[in-house]
N, CA, C and O of each residue as an XYZ file, in Angstrom:
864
protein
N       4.666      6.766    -18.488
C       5.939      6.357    -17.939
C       6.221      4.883    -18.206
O       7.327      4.367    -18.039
N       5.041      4.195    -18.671
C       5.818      2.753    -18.565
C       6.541      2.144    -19.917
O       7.307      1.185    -20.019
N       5.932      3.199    -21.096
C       6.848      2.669    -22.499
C       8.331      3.101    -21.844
O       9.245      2.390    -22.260
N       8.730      4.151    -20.886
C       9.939      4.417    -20.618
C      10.843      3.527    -19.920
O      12.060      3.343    -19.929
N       9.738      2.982    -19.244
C      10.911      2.237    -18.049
C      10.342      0.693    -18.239
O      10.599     -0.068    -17.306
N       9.607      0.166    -19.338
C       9.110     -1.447    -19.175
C      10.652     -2.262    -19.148
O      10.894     -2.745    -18.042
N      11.662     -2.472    -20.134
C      12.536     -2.746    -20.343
C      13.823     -2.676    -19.520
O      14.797     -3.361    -19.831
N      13.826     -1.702    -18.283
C      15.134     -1.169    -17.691
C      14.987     -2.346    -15.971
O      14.022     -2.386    -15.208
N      15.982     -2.939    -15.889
C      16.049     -3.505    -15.223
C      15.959     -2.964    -13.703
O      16.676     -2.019    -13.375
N      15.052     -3.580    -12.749
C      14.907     -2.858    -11.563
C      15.823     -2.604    -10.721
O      16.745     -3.418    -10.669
N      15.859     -1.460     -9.845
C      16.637     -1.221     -8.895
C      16.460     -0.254     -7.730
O      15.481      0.490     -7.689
N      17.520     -0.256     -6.659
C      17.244      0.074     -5.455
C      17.420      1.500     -5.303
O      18.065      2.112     -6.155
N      16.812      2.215     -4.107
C      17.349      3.653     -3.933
C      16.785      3.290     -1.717
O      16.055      2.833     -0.837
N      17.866      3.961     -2.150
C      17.807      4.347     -0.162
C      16.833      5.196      0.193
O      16.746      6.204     -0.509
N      15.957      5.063      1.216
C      15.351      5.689      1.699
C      15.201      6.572      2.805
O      14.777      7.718      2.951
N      15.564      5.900      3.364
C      15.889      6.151      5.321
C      16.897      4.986      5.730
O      17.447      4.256      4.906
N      17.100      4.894      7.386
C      17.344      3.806      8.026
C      16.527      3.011      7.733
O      15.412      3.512      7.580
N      16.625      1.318      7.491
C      15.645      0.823      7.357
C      14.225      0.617      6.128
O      13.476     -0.338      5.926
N      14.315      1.941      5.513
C      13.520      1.737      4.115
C      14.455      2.049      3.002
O      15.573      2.558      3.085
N      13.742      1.619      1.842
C      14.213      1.122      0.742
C      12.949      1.132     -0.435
O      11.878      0.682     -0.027
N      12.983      1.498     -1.522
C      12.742      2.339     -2.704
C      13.117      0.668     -3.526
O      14.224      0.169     -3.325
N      12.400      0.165     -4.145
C      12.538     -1.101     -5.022
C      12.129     -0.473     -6.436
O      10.917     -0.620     -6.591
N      12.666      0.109     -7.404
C      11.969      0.453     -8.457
C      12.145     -0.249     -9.917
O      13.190     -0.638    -10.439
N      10.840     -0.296    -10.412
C      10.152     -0.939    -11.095
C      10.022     -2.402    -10.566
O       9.868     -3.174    -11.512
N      10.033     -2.920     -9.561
C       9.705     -4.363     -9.128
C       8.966     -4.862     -9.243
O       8.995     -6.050     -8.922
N       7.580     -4.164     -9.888
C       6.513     -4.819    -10.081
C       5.858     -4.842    -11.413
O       4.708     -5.178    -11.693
N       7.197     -4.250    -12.486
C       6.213     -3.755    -13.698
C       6.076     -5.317    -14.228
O       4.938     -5.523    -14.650
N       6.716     -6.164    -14.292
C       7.008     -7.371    -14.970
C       5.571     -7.610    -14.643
O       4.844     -7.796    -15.619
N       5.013     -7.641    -13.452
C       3.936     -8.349    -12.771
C       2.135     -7.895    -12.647
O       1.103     -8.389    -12.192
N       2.680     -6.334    -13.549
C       1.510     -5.770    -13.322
C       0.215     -6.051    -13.809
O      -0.803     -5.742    -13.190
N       0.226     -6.724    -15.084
C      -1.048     -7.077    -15.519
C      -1.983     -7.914    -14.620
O      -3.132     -7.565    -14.350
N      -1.185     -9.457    -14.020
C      -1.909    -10.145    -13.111
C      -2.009     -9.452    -11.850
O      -2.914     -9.795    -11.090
N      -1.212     -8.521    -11.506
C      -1.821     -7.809     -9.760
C      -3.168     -6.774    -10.057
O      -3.976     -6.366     -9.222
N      -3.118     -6.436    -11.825
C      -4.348     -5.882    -11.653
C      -5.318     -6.661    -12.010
O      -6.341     -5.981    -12.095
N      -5.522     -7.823    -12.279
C      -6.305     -8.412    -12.645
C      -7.003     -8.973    -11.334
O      -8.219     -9.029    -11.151
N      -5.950     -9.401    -10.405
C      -6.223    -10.099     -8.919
C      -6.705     -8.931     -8.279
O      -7.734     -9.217     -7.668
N      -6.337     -7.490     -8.134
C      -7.304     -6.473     -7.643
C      -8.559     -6.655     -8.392
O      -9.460     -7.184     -7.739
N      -8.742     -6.440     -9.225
C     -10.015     -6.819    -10.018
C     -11.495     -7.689     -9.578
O     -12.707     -7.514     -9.712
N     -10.291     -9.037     -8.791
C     -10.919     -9.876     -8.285
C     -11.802    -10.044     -7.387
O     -12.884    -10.588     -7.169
N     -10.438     -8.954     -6.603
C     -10.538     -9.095     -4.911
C     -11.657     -7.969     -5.201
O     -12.698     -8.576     -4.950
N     -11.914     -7.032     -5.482
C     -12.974     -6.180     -5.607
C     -14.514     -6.039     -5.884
O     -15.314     -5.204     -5.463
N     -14.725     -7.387     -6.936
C     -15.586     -8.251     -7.103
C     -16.276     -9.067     -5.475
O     -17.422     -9.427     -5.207
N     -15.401     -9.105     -4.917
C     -15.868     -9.897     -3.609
C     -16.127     -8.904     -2.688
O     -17.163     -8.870     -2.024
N     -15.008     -7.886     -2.597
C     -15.361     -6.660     -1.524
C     -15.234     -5.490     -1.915
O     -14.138     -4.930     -1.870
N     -16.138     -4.999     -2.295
C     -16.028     -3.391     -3.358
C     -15.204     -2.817     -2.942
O     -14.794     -3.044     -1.803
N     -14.623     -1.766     -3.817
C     -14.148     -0.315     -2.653
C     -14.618      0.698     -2.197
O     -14.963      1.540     -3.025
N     -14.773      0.946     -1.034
C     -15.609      1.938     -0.263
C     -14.587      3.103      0.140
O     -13.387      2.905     -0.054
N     -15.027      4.321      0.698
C     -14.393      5.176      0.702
C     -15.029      5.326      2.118
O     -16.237      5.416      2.341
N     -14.095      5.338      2.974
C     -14.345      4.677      4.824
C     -14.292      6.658      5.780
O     -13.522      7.603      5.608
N     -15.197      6.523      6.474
C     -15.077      7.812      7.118
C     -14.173      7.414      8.687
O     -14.426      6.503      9.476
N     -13.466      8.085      8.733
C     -13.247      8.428      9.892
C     -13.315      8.637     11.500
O     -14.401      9.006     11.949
N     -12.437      8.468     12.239
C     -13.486      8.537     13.385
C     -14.089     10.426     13.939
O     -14.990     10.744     14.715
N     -13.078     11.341     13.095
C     -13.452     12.877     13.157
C     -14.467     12.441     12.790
O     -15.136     12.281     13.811
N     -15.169     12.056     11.726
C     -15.992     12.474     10.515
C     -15.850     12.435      9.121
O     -16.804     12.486      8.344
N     -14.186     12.307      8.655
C     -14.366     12.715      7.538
C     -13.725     11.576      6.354
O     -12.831     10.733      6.431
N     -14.853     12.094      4.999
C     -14.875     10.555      4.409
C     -13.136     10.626      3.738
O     -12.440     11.639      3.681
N     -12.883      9.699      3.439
C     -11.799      9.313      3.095
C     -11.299      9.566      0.968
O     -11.579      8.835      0.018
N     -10.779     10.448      0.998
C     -11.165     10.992     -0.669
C     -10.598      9.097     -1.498
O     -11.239      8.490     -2.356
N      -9.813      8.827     -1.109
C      -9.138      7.602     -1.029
C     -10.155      6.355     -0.855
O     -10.479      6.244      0.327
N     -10.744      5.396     -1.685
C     -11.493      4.320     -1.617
C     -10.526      3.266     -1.601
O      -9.425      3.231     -2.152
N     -11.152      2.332     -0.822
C     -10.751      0.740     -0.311
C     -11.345     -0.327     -0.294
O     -12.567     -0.478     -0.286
N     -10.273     -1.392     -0.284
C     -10.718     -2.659     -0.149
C      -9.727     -3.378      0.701
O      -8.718     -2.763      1.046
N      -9.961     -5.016      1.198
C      -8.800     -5.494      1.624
C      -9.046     -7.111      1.367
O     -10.108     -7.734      1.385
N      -7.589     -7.612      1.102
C      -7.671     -9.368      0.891
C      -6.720     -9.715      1.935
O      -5.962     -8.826      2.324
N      -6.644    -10.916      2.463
C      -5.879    -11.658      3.425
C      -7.161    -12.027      3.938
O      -8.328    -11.810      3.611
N      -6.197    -13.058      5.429
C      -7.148    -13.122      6.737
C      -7.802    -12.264      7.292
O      -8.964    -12.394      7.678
N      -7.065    -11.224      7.395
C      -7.047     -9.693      8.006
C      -7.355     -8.489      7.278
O      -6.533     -8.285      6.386
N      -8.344     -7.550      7.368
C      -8.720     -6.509      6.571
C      -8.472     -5.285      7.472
O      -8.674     -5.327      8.686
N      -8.044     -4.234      6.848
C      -7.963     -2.571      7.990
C      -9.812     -1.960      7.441
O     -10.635     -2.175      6.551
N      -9.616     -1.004      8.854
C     -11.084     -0.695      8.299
C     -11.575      0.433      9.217
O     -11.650      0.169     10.417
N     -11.992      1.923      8.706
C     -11.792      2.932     10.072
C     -13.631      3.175      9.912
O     -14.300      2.865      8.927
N     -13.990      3.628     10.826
C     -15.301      4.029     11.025
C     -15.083      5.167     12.174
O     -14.026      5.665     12.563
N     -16.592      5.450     12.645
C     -16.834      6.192     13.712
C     -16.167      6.209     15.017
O     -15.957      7.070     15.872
N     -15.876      4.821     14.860
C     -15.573      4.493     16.298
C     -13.946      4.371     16.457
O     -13.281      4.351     17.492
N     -13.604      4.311     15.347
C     -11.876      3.697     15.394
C     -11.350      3.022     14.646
O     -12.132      2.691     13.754
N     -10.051      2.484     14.493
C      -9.358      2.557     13.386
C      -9.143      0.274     13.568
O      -8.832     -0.074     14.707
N      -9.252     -0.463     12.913
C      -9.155     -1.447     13.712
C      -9.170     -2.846     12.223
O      -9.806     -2.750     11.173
N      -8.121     -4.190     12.713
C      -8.751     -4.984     12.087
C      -9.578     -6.242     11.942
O      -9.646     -6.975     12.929
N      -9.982     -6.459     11.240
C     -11.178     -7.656     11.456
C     -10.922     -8.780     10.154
O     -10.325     -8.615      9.091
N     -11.678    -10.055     10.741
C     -11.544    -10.877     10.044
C     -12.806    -10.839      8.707
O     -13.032    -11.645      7.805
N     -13.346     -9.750      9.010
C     -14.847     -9.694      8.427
C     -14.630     -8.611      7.366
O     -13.683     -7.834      7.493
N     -15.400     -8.533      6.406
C     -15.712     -7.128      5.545
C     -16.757     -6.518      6.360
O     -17.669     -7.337      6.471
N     -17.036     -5.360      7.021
C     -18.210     -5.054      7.576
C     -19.318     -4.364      6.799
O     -20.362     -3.873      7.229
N     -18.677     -4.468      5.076
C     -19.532     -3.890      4.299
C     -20.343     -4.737      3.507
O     -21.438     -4.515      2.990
N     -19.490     -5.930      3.494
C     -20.468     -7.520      3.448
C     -20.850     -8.555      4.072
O     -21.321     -9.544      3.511
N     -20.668     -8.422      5.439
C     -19.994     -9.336      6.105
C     -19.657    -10.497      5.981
O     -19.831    -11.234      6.951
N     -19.176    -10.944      4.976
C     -17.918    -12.272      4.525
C     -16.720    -12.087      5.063
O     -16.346    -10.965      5.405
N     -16.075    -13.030      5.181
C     -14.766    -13.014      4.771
C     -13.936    -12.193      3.904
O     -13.996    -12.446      2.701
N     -12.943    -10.975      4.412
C     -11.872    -10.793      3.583
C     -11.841    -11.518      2.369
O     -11.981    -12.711      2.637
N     -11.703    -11.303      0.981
C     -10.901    -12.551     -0.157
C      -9.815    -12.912      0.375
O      -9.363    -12.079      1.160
N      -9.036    -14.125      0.209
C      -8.295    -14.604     -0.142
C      -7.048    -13.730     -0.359
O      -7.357    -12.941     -1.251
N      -6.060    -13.549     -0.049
C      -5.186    -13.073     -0.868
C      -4.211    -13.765     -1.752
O      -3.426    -14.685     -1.524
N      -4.516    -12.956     -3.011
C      -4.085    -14.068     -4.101
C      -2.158    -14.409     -3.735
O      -1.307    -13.759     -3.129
N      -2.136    -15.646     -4.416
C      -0.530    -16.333     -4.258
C       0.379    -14.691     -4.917
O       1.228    -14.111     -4.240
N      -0.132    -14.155     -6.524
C       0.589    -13.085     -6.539
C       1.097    -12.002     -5.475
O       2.229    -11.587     -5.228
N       0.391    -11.832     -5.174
C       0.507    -10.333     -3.772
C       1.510    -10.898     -2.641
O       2.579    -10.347     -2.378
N       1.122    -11.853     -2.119
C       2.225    -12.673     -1.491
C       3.546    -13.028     -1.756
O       4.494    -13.168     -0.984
N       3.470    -13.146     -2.888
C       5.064    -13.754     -3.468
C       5.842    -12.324     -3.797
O       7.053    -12.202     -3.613
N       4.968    -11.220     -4.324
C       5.665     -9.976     -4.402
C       5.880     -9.361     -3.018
O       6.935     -8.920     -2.562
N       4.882     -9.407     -2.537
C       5.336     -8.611     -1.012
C       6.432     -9.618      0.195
O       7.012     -9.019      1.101
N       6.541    -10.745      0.072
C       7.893    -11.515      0.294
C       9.292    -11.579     -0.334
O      10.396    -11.905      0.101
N       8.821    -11.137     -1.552
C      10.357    -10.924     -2.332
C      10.846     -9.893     -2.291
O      12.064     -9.790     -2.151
N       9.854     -8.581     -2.427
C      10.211     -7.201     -1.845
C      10.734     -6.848     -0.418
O      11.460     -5.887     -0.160
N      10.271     -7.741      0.444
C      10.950     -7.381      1.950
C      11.946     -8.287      1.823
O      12.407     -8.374      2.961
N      12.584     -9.051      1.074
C      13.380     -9.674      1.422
C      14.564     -9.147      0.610
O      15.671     -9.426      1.071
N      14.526     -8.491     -0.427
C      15.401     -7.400     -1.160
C      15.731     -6.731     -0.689
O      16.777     -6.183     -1.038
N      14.468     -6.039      1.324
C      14.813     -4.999      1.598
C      15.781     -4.563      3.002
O      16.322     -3.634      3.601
N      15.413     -6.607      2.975
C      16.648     -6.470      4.072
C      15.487     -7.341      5.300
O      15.783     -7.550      6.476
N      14.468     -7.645      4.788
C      13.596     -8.135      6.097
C      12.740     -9.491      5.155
O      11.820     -9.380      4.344
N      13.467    -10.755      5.644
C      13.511    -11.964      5.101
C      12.516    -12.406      6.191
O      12.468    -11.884      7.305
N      11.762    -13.367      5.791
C      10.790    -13.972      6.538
C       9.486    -13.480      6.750
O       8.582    -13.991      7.411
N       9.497    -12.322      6.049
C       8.050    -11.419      6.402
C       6.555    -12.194      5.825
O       6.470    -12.520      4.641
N       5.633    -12.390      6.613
C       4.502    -12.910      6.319
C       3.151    -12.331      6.748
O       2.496    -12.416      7.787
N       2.956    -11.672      5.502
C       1.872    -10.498      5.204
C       0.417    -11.575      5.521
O       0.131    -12.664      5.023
N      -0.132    -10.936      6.309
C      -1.541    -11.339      6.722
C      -2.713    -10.645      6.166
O      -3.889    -11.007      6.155
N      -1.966     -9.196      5.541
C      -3.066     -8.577      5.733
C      -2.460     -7.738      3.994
O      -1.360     -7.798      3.445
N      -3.612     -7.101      3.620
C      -3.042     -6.576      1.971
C      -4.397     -5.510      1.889
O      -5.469     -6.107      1.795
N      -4.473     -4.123      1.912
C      -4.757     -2.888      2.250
C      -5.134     -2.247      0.687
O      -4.277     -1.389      0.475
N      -5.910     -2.313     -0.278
C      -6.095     -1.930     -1.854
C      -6.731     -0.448     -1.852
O      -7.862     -0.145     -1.470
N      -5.617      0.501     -2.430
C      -6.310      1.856     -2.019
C      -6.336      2.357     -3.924
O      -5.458      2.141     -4.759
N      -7.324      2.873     -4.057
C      -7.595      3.504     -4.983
C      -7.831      4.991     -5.021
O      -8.663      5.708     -4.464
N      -6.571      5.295     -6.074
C      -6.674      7.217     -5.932
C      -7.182      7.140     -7.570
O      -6.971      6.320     -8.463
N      -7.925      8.364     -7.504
C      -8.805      9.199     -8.818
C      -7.516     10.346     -8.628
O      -6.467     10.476     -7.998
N      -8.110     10.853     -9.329
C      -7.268     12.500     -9.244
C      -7.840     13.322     -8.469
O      -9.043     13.516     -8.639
N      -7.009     14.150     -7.223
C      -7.596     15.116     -6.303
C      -7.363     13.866     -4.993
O      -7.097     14.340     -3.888
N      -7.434     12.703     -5.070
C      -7.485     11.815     -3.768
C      -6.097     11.906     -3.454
O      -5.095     11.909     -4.169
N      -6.348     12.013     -1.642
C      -4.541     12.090     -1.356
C      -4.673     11.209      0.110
O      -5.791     10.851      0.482
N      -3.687     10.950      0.757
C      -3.620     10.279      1.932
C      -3.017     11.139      3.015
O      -1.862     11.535      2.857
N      -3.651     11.445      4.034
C      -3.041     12.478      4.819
C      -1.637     11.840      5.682
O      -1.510     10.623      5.815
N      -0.863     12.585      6.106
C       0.335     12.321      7.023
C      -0.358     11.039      7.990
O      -1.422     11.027      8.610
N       0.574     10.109      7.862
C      -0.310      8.883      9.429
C       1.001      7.932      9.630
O       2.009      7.906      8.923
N       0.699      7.141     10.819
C       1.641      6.314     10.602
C       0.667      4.796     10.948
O      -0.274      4.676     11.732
N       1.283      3.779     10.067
C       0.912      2.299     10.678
C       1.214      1.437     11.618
O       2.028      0.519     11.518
N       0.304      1.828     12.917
C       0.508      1.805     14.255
C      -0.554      0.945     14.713
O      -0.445      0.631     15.899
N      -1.658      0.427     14.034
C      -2.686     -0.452     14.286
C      -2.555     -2.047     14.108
O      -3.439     -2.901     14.178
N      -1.189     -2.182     13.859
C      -0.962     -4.088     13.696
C      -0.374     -4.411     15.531
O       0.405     -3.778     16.244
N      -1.093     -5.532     15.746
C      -0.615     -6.159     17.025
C       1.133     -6.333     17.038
O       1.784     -6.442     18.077
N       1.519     -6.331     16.118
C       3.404     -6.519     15.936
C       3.851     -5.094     14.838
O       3.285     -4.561     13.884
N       4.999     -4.883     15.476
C       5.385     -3.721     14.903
C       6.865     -3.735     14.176
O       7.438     -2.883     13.497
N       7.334     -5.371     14.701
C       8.624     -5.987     14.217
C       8.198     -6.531     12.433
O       9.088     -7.145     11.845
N       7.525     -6.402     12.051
C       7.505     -6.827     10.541
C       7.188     -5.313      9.899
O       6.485     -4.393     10.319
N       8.146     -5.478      8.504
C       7.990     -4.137      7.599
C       6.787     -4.035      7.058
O       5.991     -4.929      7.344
N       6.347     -2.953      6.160
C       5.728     -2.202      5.940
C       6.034     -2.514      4.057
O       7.113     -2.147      3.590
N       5.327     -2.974      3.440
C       5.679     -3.093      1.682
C       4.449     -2.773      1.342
O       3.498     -3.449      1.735
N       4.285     -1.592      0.489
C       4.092     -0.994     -0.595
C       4.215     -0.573     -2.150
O       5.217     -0.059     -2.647
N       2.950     -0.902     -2.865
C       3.155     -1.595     -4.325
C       2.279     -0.265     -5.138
O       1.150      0.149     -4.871
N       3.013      0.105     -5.958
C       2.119      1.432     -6.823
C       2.218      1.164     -8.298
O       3.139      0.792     -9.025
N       0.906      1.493     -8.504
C       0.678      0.712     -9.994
C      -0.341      2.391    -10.486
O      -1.002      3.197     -9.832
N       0.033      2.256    -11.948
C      -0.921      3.325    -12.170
C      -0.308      4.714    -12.228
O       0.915      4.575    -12.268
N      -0.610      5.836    -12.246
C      -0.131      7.245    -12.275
C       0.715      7.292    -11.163
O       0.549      6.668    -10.114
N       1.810      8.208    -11.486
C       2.430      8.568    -10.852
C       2.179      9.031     -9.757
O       1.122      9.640     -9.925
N       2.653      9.190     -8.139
C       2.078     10.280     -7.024
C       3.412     10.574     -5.971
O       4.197      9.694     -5.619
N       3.480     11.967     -5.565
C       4.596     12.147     -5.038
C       4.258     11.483     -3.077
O       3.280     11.803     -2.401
N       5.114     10.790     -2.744
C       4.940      9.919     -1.537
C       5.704     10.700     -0.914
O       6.723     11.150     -1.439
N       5.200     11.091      0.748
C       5.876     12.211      1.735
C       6.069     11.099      2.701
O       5.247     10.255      3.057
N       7.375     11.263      3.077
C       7.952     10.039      4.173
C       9.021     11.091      5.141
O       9.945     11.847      4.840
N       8.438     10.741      6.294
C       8.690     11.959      7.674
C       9.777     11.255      8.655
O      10.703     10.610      8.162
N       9.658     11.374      9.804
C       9.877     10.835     10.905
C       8.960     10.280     11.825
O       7.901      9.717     11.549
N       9.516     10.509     13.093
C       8.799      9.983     14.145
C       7.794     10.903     14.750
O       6.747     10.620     15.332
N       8.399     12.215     14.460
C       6.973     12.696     14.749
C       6.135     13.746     13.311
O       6.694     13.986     12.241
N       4.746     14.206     13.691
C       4.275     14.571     12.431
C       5.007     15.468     11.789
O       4.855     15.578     10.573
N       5.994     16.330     12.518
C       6.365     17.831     12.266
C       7.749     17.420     11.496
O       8.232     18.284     10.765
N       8.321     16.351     11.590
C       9.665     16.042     11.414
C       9.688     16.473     10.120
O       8.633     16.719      9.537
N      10.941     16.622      9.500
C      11.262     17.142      8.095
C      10.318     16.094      6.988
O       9.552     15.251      7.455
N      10.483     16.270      5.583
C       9.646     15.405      4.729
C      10.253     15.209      3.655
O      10.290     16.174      2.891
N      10.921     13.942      3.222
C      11.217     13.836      1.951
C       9.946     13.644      0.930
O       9.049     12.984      1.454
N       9.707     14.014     -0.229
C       8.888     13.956     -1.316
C       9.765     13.306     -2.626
O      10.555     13.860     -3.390
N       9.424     12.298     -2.578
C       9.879     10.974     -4.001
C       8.827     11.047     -4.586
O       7.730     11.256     -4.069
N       9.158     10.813     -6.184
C       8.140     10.135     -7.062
C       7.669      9.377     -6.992
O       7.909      9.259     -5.790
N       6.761      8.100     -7.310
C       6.591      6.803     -7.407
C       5.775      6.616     -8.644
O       4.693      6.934     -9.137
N       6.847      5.940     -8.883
C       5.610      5.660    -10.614
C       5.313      4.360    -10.462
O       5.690      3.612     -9.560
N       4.491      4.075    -11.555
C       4.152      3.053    -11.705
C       5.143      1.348    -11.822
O       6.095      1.226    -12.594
N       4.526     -0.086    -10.664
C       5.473     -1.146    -10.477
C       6.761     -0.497     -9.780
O       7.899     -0.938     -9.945
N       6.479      0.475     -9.076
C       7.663      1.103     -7.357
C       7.201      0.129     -6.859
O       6.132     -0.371     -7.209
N       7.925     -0.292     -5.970
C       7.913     -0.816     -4.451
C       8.641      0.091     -3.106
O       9.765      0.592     -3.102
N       7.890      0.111     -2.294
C       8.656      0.846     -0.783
C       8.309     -0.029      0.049
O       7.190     -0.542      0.025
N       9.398     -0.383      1.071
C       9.941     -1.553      1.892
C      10.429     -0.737      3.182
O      11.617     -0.426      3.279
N       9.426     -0.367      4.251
C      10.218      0.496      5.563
C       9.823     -0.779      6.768
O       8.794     -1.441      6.903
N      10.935     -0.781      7.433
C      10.763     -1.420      8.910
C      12.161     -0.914      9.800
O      12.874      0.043      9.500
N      12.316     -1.715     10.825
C      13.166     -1.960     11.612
C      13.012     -0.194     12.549
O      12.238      0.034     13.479
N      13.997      0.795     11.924
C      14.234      2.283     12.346
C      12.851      2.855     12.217
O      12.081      3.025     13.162
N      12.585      3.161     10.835
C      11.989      3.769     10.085
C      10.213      3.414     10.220
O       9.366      4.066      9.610
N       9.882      2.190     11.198
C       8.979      1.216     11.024
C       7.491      2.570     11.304
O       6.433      2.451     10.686
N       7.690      3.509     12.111
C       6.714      4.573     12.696
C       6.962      5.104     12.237
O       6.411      6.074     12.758
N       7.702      5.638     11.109
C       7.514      7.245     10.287
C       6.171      7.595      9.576
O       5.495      6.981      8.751
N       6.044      8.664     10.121
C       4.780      9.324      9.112
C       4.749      8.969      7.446
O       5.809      9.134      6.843
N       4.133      8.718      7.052
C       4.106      9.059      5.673
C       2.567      9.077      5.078
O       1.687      8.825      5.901
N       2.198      9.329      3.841
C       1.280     10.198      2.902
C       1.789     10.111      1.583
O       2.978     10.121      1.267
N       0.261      9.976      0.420
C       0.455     10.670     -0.420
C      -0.171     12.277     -0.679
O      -1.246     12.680     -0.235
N       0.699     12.989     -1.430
C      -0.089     14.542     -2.424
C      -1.327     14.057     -2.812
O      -1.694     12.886     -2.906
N      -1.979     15.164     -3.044
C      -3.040     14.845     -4.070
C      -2.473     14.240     -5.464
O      -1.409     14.546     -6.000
N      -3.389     13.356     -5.899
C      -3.247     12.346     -7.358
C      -3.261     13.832     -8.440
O      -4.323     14.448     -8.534
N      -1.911     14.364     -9.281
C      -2.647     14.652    -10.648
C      -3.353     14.108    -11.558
O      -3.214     12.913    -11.820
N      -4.037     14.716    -12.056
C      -4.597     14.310    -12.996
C      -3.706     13.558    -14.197
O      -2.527     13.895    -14.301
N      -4.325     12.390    -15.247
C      -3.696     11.893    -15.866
C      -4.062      9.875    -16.670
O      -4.802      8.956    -16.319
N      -3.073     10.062    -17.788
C      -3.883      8.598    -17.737
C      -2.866      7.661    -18.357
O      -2.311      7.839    -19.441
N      -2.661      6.454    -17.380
C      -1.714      5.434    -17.680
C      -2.434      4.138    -18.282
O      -3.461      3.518    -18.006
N      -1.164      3.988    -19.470
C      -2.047      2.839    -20.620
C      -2.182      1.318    -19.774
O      -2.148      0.368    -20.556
N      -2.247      1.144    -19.116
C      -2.713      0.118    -18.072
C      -4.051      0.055    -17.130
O      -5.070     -0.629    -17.231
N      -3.562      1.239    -15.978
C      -4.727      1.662    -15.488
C      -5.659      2.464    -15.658
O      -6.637      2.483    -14.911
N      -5.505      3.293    -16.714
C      -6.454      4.239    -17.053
C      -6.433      5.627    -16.014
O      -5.304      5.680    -15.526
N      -6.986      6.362    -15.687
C      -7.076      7.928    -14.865
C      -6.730      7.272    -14.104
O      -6.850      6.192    -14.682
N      -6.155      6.941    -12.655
C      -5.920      6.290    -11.329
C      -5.065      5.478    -10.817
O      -4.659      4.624    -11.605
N      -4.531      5.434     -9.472
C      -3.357      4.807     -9.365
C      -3.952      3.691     -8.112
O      -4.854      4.129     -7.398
N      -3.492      2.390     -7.877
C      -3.588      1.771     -7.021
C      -2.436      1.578     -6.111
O      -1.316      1.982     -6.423
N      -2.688      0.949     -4.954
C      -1.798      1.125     -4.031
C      -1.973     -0.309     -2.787
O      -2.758     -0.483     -1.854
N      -0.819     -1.147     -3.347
C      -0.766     -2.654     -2.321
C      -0.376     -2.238     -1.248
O       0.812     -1.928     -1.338
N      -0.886     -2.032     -0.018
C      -0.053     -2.459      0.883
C      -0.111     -3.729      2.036
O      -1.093     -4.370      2.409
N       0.958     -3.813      2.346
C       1.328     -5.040      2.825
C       1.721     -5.058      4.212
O       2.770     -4.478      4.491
N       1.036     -5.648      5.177
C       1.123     -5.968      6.382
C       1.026     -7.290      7.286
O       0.101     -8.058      7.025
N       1.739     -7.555      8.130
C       1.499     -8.474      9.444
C       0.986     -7.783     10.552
O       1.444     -7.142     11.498
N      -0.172     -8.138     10.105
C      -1.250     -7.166     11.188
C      -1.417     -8.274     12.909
O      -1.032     -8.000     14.046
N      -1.988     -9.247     12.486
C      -2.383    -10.426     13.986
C      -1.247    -10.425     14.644
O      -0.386     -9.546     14.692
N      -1.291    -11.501     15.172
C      -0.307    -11.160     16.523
C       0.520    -13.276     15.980
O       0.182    -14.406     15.627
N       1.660    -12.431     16.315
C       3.048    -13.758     15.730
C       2.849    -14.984     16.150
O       2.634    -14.876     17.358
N       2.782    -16.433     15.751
C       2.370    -17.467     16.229
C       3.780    -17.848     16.889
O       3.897    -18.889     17.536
């Protein structure tokens, strides 16, 4: 998909109340966000985190900022720590920042200051079940999301799990931008098809972007 769309200038699609579909916003940028994943990975591998049911996560992770997400046995929670190294989170690079500020601010939510940056890695067969992002101390800052890599169809619900489900594409350098209405809707990815993009190779990555701590 990306000899198709490198050249076509980006643009918007409606989502819901409140979210917003940025597409191709990130192809310009993709080489250095994968290079800075690269980085950040080097410092804190990606692990594939179990649950507090039990069950492991087909979906492997990492996280950069102040703030890292991180689920175990016990619960879903964030920390200033990697608990798989215990260092420090990396850094989150100036790139990730400047995209996930320009994207909420395209999306209608100016001022947003991401603390926290969530690196999910799908293989093929890895999917993200229905959830919503309900674990940041503030719930007034959006929600930006960066997909690089194979395509995957993204299920975006309502307020509750059962609510109807739109299913969008997202290809590779999408952006999705939900807050304000929309800020608790369920959403998920399908399982990853199989496949291979001349960038990332078999697999798709996945920025997301949060103000997790609590507002100064």
């Amino acid at each position: 998909m990306l000899d198709l769309f490198a050249d076509e200038t980006p643009w918007q699609e409606p989502l819901a109340a409140g979210a917003t579909i940025l597409r191709r916003q990130a192809v310009a940028q993709a080489n250095e966000l994968l290079s800075a994943i690269n980085q950040v990975a080097m410092i804190s591998p990606f692990r594939q985190m179990v649950t507090p049911g039990g069950y492991t996560m087909s979906v492997a992770m990492t996280n950069c900022g102040p703030l890292g997400w991180s689920t175990d046995l016990h619960g879903y929670c964030y920390s200033k720590v990697d608990p798989l190294t215990g260092s420090p989170w990396p850094p989150m690079p100036d790139i990730f920042r400047t995209l996930a500020q320009t994207a909420a601010a395209q999306a209608g939510f100016a001022g947003f200051s991401p603390d926290a940056c969530l690196i999910n890695r799908y293989l093929p067969g890895a999917k993200l079940s229905l959830h919503q992002d309900k674990d940041e101390a503030t719930l007034s800052e959006p929600i930006v999301s960066v997909s690089l890599g194979l395509p995957a169809i993204f299920q975006f619900g309502g307020l509750k799990r059962n609510d109807p489900l739109q299913r969008v594409l997202l290809e590779h350098g999408d952006v999705v931008v939900w807050g304000g209405e929309s800020r608790l809707f369920y959403h998920g990815i399908q399982p990853l098809k199989p496949g291979h993009h001349p960038l990332v190779g078999p697999m798709r990555y996945n920025l997301t972007f949060r103000h997790a701590g609590n507002k100064e």
